[in-house]
C-alpha positions as protocol buffer text, in pm:
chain_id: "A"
residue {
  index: 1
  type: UNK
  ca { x: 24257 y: 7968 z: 6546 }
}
residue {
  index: 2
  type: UNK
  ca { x: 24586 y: 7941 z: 6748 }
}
residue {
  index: 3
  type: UNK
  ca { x: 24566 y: 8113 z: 7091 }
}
residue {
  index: 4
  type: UNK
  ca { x: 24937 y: 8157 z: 7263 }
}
residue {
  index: 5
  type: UNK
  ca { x: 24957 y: 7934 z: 7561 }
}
residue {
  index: 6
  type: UNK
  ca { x: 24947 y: 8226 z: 7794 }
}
residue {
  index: 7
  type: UNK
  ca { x: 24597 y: 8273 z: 7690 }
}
residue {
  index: 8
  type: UNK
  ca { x: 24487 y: 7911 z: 7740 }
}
residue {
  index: 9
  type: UNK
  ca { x: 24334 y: 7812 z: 8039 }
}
residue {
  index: 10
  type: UNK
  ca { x: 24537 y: 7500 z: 8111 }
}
residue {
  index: 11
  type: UNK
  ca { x: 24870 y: 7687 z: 8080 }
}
residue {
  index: 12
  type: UNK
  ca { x: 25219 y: 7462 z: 8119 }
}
residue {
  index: 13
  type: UNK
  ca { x: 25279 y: 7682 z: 8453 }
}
residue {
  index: 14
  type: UNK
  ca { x: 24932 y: 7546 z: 8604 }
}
residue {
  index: 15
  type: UNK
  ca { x: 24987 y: 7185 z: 8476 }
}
residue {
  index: 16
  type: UNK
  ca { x: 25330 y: 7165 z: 8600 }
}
residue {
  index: 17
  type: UNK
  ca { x: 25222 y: 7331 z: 8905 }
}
residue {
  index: 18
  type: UNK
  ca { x: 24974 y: 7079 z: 8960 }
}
residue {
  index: 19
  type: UNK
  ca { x: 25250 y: 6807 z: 8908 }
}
residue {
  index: 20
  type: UNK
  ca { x: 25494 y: 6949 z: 9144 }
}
residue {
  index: 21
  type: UNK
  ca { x: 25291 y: 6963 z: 9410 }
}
residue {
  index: 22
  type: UNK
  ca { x: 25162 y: 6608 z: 9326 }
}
residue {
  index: 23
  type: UNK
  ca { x: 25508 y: 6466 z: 9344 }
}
residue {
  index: 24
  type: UNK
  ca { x: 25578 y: 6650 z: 9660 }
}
residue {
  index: 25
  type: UNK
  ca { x: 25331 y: 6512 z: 9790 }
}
residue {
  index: 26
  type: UNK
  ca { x: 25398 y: 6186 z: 9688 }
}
residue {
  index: 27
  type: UNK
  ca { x: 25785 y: 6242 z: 9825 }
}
residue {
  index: 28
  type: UNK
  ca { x: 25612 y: 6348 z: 10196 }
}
residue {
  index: 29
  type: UNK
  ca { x: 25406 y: 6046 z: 10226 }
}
residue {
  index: 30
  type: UNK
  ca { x: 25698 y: 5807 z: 10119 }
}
residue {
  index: 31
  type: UNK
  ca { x: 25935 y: 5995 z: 10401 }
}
residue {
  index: 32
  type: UNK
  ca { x: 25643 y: 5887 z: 10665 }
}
residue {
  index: 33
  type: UNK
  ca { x: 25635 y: 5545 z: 10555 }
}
residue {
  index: 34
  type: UNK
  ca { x: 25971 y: 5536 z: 10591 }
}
residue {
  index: 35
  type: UNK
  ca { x: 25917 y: 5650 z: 10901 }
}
residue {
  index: 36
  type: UNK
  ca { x: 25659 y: 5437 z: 10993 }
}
residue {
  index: 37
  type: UNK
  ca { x: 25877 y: 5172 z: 10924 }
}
residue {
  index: 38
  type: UNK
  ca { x: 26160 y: 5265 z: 11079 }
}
residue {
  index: 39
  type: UNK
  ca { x: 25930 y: 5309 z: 11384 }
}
residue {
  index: 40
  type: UNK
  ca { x: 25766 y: 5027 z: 11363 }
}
residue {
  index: 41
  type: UNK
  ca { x: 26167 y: 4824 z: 11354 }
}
residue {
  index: 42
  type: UNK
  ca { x: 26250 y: 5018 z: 11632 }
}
residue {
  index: 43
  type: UNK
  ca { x: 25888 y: 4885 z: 11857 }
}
residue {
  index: 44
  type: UNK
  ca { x: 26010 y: 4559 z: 11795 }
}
residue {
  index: 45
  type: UNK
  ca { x: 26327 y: 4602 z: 11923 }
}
residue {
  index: 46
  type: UNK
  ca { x: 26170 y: 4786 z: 12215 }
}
residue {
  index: 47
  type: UNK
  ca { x: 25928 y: 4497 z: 12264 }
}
residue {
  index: 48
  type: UNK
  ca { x: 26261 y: 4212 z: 12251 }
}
residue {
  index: 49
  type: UNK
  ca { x: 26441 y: 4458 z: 12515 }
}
residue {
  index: 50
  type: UNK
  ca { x: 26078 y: 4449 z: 12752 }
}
residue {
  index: 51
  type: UNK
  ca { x: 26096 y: 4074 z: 12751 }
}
residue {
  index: 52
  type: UNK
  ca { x: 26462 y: 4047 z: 12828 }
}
residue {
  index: 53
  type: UNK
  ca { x: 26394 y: 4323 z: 13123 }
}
residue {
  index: 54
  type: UNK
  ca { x: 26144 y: 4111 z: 13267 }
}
residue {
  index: 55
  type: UNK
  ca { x: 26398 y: 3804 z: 13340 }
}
residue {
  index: 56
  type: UNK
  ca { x: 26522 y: 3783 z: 13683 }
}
residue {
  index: 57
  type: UNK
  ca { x: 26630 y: 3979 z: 13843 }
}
residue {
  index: 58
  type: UNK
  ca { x: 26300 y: 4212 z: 13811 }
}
residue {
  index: 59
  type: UNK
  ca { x: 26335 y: 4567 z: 13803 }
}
residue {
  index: 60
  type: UNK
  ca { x: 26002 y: 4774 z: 13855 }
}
residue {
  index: 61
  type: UNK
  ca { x: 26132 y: 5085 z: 13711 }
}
residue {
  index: 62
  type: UNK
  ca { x: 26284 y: 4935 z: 13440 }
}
residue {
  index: 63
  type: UNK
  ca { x: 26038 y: 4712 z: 13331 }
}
residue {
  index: 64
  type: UNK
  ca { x: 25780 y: 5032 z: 13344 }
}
residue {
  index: 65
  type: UNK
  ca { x: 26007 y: 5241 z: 13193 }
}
residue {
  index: 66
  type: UNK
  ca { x: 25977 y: 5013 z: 12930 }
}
residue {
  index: 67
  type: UNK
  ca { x: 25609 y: 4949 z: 12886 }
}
residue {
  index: 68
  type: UNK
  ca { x: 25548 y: 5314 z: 12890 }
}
residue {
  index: 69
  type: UNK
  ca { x: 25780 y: 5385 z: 12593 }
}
residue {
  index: 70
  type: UNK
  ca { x: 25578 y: 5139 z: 12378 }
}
residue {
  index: 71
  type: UNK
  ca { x: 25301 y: 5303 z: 12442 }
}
residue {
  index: 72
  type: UNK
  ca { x: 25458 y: 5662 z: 12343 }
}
residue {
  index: 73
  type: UNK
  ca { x: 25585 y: 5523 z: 12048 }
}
residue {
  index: 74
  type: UNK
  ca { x: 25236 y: 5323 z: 12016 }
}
residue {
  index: 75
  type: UNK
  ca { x: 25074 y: 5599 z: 12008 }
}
residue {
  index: 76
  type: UNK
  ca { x: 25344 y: 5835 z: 11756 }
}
residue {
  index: 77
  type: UNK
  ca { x: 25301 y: 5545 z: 11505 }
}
residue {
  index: 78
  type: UNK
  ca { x: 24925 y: 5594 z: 11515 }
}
residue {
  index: 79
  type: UNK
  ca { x: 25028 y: 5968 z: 11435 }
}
residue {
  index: 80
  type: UNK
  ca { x: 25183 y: 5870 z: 11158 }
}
residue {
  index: 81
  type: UNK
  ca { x: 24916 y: 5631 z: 11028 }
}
residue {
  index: 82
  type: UNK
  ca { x: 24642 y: 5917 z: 11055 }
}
residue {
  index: 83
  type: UNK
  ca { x: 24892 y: 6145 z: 10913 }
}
residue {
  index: 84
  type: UNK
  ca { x: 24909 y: 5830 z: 10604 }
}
residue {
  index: 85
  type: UNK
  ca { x: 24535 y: 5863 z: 10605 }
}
residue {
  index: 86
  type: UNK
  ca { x: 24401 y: 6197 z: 10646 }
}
residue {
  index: 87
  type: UNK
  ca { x: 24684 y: 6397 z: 10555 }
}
residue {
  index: 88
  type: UNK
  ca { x: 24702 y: 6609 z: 10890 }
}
residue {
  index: 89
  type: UNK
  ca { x: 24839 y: 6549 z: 11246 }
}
residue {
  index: 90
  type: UNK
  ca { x: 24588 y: 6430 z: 11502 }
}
residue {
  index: 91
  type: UNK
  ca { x: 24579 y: 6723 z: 11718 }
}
residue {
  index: 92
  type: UNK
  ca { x: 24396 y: 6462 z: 11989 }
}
residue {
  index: 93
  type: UNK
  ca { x: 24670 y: 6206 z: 11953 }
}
residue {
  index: 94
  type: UNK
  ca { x: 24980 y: 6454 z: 11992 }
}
residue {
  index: 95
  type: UNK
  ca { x: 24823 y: 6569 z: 12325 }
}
residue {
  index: 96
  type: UNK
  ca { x: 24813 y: 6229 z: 12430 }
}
residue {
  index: 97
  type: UNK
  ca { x: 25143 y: 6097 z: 12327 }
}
residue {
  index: 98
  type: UNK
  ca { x: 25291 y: 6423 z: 12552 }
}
residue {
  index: 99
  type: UNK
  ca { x: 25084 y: 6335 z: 12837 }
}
residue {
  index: 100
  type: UNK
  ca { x: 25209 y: 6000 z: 12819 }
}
residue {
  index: 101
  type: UNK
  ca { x: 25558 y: 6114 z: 12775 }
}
residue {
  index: 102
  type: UNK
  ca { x: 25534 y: 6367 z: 13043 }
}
residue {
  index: 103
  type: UNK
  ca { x: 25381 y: 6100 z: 13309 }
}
residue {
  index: 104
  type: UNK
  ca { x: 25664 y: 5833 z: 13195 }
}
residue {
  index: 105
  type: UNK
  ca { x: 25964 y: 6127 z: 13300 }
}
residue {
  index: 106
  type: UNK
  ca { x: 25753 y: 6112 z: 13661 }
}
residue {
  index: 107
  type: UNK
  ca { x: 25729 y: 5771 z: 13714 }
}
residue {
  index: 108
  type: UNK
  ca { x: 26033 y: 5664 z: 13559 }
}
residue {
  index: 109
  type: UNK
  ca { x: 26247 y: 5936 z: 13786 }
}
residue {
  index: 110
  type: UNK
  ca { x: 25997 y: 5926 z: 14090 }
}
residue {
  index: 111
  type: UNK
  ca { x: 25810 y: 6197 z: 14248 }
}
residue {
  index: 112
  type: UNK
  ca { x: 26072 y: 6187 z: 14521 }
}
residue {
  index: 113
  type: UNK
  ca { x: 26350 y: 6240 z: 14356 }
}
residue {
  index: 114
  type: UNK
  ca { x: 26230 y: 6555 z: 14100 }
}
residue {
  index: 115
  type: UNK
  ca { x: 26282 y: 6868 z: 14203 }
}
residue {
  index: 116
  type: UNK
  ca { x: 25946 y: 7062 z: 14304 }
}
residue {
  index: 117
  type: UNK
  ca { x: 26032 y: 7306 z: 14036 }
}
residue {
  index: 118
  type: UNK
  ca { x: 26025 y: 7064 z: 13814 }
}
residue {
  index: 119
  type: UNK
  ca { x: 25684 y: 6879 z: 13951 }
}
residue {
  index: 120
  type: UNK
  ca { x: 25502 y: 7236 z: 13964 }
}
residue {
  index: 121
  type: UNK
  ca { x: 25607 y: 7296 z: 13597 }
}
residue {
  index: 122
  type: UNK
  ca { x: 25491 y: 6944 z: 13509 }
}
residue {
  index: 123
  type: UNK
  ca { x: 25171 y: 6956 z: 13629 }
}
residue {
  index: 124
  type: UNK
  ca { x: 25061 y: 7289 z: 13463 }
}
residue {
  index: 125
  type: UNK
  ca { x: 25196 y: 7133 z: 13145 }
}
residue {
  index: 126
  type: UNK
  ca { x: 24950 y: 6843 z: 13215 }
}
residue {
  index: 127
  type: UNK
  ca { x: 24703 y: 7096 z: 13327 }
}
residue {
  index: 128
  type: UNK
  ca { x: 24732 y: 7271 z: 12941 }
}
residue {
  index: 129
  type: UNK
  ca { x: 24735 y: 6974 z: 12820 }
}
residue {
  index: 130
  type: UNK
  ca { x: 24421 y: 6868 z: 12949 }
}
residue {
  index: 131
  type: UNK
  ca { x: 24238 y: 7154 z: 12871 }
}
residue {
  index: 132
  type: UNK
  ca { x: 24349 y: 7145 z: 12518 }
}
residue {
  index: 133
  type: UNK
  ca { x: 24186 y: 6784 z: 12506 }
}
residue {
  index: 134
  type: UNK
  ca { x: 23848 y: 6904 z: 12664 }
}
residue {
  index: 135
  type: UNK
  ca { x: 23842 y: 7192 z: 12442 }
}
residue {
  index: 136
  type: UNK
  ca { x: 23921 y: 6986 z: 12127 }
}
residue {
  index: 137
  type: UNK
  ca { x: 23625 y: 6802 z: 12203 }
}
residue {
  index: 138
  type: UNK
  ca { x: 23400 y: 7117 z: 12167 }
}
residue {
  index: 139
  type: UNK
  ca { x: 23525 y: 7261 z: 11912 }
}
residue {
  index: 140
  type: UNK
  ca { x: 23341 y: 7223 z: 11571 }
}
residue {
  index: 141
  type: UNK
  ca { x: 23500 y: 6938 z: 11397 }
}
residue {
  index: 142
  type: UNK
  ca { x: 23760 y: 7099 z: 11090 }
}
residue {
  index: 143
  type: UNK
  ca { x: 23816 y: 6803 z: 10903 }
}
residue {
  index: 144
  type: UNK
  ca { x: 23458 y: 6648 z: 10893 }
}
residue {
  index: 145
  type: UNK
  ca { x: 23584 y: 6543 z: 10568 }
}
residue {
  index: 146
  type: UNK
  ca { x: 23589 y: 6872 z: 10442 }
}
residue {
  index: 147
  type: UNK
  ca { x: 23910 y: 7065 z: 10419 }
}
residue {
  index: 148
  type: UNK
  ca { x: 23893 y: 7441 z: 10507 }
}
residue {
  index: 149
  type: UNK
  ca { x: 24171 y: 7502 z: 10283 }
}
residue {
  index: 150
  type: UNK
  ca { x: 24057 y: 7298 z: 9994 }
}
residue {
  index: 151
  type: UNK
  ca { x: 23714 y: 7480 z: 9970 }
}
residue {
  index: 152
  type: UNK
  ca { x: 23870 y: 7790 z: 9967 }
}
residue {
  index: 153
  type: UNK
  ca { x: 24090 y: 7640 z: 9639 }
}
residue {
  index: 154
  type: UNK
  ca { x: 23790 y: 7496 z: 9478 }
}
residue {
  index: 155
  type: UNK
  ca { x: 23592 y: 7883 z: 9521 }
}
residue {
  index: 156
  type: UNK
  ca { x: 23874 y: 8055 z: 9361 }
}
residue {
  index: 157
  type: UNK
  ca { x: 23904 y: 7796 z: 9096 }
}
residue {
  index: 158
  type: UNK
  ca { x: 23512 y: 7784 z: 9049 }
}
residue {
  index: 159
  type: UNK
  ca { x: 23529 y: 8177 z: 9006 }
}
residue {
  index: 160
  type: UNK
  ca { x: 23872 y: 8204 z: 8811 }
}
residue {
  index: 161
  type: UNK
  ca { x: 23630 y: 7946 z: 8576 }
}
residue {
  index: 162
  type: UNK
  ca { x: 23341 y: 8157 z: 8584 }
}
residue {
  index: 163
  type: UNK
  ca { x: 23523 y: 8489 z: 8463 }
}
residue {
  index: 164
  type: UNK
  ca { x: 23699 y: 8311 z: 8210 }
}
residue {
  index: 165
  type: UNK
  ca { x: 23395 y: 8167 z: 8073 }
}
residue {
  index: 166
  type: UNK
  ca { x: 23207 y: 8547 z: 8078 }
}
residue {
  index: 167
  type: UNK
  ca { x: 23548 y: 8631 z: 7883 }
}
residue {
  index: 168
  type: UNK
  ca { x: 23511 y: 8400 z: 7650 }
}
residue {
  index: 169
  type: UNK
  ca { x: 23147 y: 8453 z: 7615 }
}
residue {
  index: 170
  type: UNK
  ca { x: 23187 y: 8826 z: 7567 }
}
residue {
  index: 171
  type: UNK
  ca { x: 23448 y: 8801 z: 7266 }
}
């Protein structure tokens, strides 16, 4: 017997649904390859400018300045390569990368020459910071390969299921 398609469980909304939100997907993780390879360009170059910093004559600051951006951008391209992988941002290796990146401003400018305003508002960042890493280590691990989100989905497709089957059963 012909059933409309608004009785059907695989209705065109649900499949196209499903499609749109595969294809966005699939747009998102092409953006952060792009991304990762525009980052990746951009270490090079980083790395070229490094070398050419370290001919005489040698400047310290510059030539740390220099080795501590690779490592920020080290560590945002690792961000990006879990983000590839997993599908969510490292909480672990954000903190890090604004450690780092807080800790380069202070070397790079010298301790000296920052205002103590700005070192007393630097180290309580570092201070939050640091916290938030301890306390990520206690906290029950979320993605244990087990998305929150996606096992609340798959219970309210596993009971949208069961009712339609008890519908279907009590025609």
């Amino acid at each position: 017997m012909y059933n409309p398609a608004e009785d059907t469980p695989n209705s065109m909304y649900y499949i196209n649904r499903e499609r749109v939100v595969k294809s966005l997907e699939f747009i998102q993780d092409a953006i952060v390859i792009c991304l990762c390879i525009g980052l990746f360009s951009f270490m090079v170059l980083e790395v070229r400018d490094m070398f050419l910093s370290l001919l005489p004559p040698l400047e310290f600051q510059a030539v740390t300045a220099d080795i501590l951006f690779l490592l920020i951008l080290v560590e945002l391209f690792r961000l990006l390569i879990i983000y590839l992988q997993e599908h969510r941002v490292s909480i672990g290796v954000a903190v890090e990368v604004s450690i780092v990146s807080a800790l380069r401003e202070i070397i790079v400018k010298g301790v000296l020459e920052i205002s103590w305003t700005q070192v007393l508002a630097t180290c309580a960042f570092l201070l939050v910071l640091g916290v938030l890493l301890v306390l990520r280590v206690w906290l029950p691990p979320t993605f244990d390969g087990i998305d929150p989100e996606q096992a609340v989905s798959q219970r309210y497709r596993n009971r949208q299921h069961k009712s339609e089957l008890l519908e279907t059963n009590g025609r």
